[in-house]
C-alpha positions as CSV (number, residue, x, y, z in Angstrom):
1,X,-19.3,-17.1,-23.6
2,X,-15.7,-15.8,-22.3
3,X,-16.9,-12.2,-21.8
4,X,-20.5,-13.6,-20.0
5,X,-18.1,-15.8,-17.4
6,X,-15.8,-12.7,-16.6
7,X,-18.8,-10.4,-15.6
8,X,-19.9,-13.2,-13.0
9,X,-15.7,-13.6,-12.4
10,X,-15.3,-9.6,-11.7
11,X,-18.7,-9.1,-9.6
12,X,-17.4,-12.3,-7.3
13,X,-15.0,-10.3,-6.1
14,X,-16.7,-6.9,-6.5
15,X,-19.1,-8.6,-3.9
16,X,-16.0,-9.4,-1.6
17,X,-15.6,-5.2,-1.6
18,X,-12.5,-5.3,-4.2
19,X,-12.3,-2.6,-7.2
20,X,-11.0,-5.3,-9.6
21,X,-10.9,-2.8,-12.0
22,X,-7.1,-3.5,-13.6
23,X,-7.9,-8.0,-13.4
24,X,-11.1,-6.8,-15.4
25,X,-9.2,-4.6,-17.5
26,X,-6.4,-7.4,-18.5
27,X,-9.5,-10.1,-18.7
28,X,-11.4,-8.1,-21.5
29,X,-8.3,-7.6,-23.4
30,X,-7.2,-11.2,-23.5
31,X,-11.0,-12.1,-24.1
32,X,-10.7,-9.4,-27.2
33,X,-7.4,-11.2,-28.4
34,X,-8.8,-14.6,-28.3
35,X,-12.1,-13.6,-29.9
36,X,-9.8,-12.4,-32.8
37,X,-9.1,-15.8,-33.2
38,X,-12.4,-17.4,-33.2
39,X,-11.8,-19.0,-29.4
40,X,-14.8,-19.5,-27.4
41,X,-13.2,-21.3,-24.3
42,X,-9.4,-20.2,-22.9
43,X,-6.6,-22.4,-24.5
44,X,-3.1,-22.6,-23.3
45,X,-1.6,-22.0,-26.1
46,X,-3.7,-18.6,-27.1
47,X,-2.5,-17.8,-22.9
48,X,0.9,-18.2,-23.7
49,X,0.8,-16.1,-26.6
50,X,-0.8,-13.2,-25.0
51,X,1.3,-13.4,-21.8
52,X,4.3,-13.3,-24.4
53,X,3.8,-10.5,-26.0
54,X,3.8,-8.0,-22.8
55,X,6.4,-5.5,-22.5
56,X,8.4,-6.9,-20.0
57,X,8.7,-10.5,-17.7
58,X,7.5,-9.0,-14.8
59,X,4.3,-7.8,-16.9
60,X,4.0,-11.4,-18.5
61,X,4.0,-13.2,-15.1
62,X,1.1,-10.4,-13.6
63,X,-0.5,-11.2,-17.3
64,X,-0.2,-14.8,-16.2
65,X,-1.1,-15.1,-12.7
66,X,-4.5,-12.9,-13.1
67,X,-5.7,-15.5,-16.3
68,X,-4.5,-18.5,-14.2
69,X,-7.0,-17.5,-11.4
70,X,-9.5,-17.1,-14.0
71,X,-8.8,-20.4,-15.5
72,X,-9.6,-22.1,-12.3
73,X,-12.8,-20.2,-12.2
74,X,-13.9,-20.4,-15.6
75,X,-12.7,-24.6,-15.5
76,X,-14.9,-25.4,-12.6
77,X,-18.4,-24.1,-14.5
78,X,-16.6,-25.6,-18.0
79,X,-14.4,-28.1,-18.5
80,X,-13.8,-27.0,-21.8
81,X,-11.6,-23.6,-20.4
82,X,-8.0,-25.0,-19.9
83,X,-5.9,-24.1,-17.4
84,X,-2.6,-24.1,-17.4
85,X,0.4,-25.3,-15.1
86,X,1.3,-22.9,-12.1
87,X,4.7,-20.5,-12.1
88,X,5.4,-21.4,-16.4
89,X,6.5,-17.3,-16.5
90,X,8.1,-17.4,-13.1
91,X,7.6,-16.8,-9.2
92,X,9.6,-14.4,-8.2
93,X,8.5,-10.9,-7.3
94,X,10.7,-8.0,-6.5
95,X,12.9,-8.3,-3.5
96,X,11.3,-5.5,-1.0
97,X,13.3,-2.6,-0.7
98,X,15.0,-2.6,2.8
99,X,13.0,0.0,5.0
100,X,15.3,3.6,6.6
101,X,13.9,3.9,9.9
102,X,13.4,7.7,10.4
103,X,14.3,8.6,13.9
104,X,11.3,10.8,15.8
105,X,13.5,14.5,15.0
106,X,14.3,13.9,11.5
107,X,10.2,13.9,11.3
108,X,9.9,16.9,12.6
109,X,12.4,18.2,10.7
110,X,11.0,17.2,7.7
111,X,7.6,18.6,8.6
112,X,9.4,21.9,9.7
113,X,11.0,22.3,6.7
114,X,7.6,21.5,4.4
115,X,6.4,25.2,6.2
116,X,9.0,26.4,4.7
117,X,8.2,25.7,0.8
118,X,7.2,28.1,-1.8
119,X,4.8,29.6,-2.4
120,X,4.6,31.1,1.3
121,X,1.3,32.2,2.3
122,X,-0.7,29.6,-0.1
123,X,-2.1,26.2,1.6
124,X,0.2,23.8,-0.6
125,X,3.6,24.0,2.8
126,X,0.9,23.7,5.1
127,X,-0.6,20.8,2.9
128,X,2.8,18.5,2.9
129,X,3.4,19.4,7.0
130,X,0.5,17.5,8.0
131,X,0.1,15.4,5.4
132,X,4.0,13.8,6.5
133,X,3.1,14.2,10.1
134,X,-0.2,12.3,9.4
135,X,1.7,9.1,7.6
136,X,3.9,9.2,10.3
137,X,1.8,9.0,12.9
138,X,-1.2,6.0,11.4
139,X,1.2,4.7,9.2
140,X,-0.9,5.1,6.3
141,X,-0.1,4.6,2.9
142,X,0.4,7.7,0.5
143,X,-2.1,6.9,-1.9
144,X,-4.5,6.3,1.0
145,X,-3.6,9.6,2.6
146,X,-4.1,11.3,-0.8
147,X,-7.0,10.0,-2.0
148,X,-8.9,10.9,1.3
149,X,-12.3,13.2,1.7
150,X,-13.1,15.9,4.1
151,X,-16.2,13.6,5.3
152,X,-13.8,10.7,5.3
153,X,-12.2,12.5,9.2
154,X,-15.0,11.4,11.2
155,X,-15.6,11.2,14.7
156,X,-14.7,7.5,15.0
157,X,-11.7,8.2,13.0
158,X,-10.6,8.5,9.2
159,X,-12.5,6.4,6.6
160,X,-10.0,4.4,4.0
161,X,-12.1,4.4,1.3
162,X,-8.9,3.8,-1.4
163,X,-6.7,1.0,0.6
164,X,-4.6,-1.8,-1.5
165,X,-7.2,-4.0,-3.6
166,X,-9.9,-1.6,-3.0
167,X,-10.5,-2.3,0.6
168,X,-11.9,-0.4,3.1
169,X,-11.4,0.2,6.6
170,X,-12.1,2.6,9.6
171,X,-9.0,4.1,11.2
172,X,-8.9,4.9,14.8
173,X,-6.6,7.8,15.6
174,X,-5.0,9.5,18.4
175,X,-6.5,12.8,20.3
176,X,-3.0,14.2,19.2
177,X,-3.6,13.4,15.6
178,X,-7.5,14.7,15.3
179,X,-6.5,17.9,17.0
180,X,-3.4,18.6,13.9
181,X,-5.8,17.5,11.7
182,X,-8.7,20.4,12.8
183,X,-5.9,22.5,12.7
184,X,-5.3,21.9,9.5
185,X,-8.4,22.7,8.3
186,X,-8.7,25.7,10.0
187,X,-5.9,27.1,8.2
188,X,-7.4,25.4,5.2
189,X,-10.8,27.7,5.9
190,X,-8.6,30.4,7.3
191,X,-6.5,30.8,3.6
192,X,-9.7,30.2,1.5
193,X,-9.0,26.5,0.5
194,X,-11.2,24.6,-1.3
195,X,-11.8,21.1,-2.3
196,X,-13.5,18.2,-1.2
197,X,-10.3,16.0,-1.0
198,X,-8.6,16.3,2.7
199,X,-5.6,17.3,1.8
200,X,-4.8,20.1,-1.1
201,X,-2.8,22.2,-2.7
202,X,-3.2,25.8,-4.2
203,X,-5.5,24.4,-7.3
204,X,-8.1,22.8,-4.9
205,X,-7.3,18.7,-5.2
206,X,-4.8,16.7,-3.6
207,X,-1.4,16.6,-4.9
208,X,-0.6,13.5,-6.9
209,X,1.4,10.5,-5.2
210,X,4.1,11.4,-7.5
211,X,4.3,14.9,-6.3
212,X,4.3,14.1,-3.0
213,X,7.0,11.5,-2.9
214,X,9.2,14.2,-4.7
215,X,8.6,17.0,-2.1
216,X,9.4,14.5,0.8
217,X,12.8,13.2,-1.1
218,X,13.7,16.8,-1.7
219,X,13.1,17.7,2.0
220,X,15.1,14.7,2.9
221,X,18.5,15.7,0.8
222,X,17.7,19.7,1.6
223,X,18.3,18.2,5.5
224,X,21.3,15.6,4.8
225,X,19.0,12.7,5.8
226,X,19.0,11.5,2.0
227,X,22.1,11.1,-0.4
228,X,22.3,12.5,-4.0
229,X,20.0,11.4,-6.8
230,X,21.2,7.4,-7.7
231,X,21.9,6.5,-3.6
232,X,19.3,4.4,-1.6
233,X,18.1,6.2,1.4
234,X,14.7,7.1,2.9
235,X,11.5,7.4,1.1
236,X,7.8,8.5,2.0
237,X,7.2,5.1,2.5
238,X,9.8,4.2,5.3
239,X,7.4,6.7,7.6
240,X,5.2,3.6,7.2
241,X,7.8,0.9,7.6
242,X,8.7,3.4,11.2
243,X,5.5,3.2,12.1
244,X,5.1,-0.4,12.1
245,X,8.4,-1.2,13.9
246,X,8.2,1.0,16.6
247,X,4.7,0.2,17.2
248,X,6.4,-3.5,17.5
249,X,9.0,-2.8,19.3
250,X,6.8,-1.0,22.2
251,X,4.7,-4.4,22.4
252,X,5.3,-6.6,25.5
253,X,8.1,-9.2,25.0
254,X,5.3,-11.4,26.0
255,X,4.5,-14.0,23.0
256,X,0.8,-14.2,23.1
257,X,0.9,-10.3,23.2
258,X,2.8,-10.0,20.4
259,X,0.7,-12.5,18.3
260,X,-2.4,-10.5,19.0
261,X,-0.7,-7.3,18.9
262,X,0.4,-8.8,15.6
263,X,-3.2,-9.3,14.2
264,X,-4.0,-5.9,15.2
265,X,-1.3,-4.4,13.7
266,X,-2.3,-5.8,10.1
267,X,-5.8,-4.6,10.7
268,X,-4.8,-1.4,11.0
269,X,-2.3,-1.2,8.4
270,X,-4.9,-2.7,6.1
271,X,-2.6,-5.9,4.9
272,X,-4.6,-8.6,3.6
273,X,-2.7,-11.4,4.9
274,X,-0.4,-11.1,8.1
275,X,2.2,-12.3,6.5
276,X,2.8,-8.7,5.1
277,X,2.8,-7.7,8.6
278,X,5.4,-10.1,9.9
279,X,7.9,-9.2,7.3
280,X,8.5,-6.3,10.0
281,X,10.0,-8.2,12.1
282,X,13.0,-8.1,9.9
283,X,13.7,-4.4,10.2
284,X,12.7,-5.0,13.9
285,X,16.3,-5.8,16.3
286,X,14.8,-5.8,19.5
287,X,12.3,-8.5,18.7
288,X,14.8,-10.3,16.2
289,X,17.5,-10.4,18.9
290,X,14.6,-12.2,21.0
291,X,13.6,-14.5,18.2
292,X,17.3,-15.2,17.7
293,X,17.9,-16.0,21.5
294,X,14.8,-18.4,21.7
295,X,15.5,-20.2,18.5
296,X,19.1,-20.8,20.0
297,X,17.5,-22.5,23.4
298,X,15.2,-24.5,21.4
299,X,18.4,-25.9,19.4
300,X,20.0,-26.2,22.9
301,X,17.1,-28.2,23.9
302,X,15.7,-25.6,26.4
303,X,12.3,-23.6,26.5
304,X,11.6,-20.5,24.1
């Protein structure tokens, strides 16, 4: 009964356009571990037994939160699934890392030095020099950037096929950014690269995330823009965190501008909820110094 309610649970959101393939994963084993016991509907107890036993807190309350969503599913066609209380293995998530904002040379910098990485006259420098310019520039994700096709760069602009929660979107790009990218694949053809993934190094796939995030933080202590191993500094990701403040910081300091600007902005960056998208505003002075100088003429009694 538990098994035949999580394949109509996984293919409601699989009909959203969602992989759900790690919630399915977690939902079979918990139905597995139940079953061991003889349980046909979810009990609270059996829940908090299973979420217990993971290998850390942070595991237990992602344990936790998937089944409670399943609960509330599996409740509303059978009242005899319970469901338990909200937040019993915590709320809090992992405070967000504060983002480096990479200045527009230390880019090309970084990109100038990726030419410059063994083993010369192979694709894999060439690979990392677009593939950094490229994040830099759409404010892409790594894994998204990674996991795209050669039929994905389109004539509309790049197809996300691999985005956060397995959703997809179509990217528009800049006439700038198409033409590096044909001529990346013209040195692709011109040193006999193959592959069907976009991006790829001497054995013909894309590098992994890992590797990637490695070759970026070597680049950026090689150049002095990143401290010895054990100090915070930038990361492939803050080329994402640039992108989306300086694409904020050139909005109009016009309100209704930036609210729309705003919902364009999370579109693009494929968040699911806007929310994600405001958090930028933290790492963002220009507009913070506004916010901060409205909120104090509101307190003052005046108008924002």
């Amino acid at each position: 009964m538990m098994n035949a309610q999580i394949e109509r649970y996984v293919a409601l959101h699989r009909s959203f356009g969602r992989k759900f393939e790690v919630q399915e994963q977690l939902l079979r084993l918990f139905a597995a571990y139940a079953r061991g016991f003889g349980d046909r509907h979810v009990t609270v107890e059996r829940l908090y037994d299973w979420c217990r036993s993971a290998s850390s807190q942070n595991v237990a309350r992602d344990r936790f939160d998937h089944l409670r969503r399943f609960c509330l599913y599996a409740h509303a066609e059978d009242r005899q699934h319970r469901v338990p209380p909200a937040g019993v293995f915590g709320r809090g998530k992992r405070r967000r890392p504060t983002p480096h904002i990479i200045e527009p040379e230390q880019v090309q910098a970084i990109m100038q030095a990726a030419l410059d990485l063994p083993p010369k006259g192979k694709i894999s420098p060439h690979t990392y020099h677009y593939l950094f310019g490229l994040l830099a520039t759409t404010g892409l994700r790594l894994s998204e950037a990674l996991a795209l096709q050669r039929e994905d760069f389109t004539a509309d602009g790049l197809i996300i096929r691999n985005g956060k929660f397995g959703k997809q979107r179509l990217l528009p790009i800049q006439p700038s950014t198409r033409k590096a990218l044909e001529a990346y694949l013209a040195v692709r053809r011109k040193l006999g690269a193959h592959g069907n993934d976009l991006f790829v190094h001497i054995r013909g796939h894309a590098p992994s995330t890992t590797r990637a995030y490695i070759m970026f933080v070597r680049l950026a202590r090689e150049l002095g823009f990143r401290g010895p191993p054990g100090d915070p500094g930038m990361r492939v990701h803050d080329l994402r965190h640039t992108f989306a403040v300086r694409s904020l910081e050139s909005c109009p300091r016009d309100w209704e501008a930036i609210r729309h600007h705003m919902a364009a902005l999370s579109s693009y960056l494929g968040h699911t909820d806007v929310a994600n998208t405001y958090w930028y505003l933290e790492a963002t002075p220009v507009l913070l110094r506004d916010i901060a100088v409205a909120g104090e003429q509101l307190f003052l009694g005046g108008a924002a």
